[in-house]
C-alpha positions in Angstrom: -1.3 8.1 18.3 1.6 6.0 18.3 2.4 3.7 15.1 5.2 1.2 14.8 7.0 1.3 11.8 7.7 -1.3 9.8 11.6 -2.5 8.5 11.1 -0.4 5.6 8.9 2.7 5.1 8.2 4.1 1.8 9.8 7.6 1.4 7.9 10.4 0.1 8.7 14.3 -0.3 5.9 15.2 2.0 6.8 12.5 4.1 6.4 8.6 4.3 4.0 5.4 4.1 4.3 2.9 6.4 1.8 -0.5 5.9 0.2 -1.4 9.4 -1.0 -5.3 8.4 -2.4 -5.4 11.8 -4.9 -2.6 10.9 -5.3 -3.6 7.6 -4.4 0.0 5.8 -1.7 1.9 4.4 -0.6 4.7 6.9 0.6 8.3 5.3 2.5 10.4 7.5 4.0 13.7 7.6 8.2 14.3 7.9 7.7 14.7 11.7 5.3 11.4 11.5 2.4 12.9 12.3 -0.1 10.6 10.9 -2.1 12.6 7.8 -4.6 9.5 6.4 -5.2 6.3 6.7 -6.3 3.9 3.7 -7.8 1.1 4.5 -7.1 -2.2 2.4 -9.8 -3.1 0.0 -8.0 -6.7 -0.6 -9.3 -8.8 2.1 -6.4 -11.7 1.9 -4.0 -10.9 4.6 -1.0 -11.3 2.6 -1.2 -7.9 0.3 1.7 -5.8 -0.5 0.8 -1.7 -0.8 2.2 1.4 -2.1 1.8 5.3 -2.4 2.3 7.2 -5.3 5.5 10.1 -4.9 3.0 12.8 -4.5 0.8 10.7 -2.1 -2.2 11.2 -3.9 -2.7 7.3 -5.2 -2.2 4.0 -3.2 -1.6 0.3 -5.5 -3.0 -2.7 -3.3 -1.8 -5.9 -4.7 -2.1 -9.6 -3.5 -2.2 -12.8 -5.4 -5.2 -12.4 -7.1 -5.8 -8.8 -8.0 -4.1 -5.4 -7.8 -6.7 -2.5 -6.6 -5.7 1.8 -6.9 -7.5 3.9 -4.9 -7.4 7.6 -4.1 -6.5 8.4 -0.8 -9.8 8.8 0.5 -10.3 5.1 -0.3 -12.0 5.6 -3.8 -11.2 2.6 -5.9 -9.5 4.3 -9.5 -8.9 1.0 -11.0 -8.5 -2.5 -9.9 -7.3 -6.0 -12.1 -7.4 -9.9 -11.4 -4.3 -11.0 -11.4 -3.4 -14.6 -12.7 -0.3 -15.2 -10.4 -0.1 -18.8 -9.5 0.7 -19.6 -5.6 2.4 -23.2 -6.1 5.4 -24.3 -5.5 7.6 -22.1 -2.8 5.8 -20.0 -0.6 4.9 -16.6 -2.3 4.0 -12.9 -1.2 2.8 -10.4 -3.6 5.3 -7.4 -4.1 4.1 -3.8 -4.7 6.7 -1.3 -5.9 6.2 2.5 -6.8 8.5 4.4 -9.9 8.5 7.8 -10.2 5.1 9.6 -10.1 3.0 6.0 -10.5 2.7 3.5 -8.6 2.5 -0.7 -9.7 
C-alpha cells in the first residue's frame, strides 16, 4: 500500500504517524513504513488536527469543538467539548503530543 506523507510526520520510537485527511484517520507505521494501524477519525468536521502518544498506544483527535482519545483500535478513552471560538481570522485546531501523553 502506498501512502503519501504529509510535510511533517510525527516521530515515534517504533516508528511514525502520518494524518491521511483524505481517508479521514491517523496512519501508524513502522521505521521501514510499513503501515501497522489505521485509526479512523471519530470527529466528523474536516478540519481536525491528530496525534499519537510516544509509545503509540493512544491517539488525541481535536477540532474546534471537541477533543476525542481513543485507543488504537479506535476505542474512544475520553473525549471533551471544547469552547474555541472560530471568529475573526481563519482558524485550524492544533494537536500536539509531550512526552508519553498526548493533548
Amino acid at each position: 500500500m502506498r501512502v503519501p506523507l504529509p510535510g511533517r510526520p510525527a516521530w515515534l520510537p517504533s516508528g511514525f504517524a502520518a494524518l491521511d485527511r483524505s481517508g479521514h484517520q491517523l496512519l501508524v507505521l513502522d521505521r521501514l513504513l510499513a503501515l501497522v494501524a489505521h485509526i479512523s477519525a471519530p470527529i466528523s468536521d474536516g478540519r481536525f488536527d491528530a496525534t499519537i502518544s510516544m509509545d503509540g498506544s493512544l491517539a488525541a483527535f481535536a477540532s474546534l469543538d471537541h477533543t476525542v482519545v481513543t485507543a488504537v483500535d479506535g476505542t474512544i478513552r475520553w473525549q471533551r467539548k471544547s469552547v474555541i471560538k472560530s471568529q475573526g481570522l481563519p482558524r485550524a485546531p492544533l494537536c500536539t503530543s509531550t512526552g508519553p501523553g498526548v493533548c
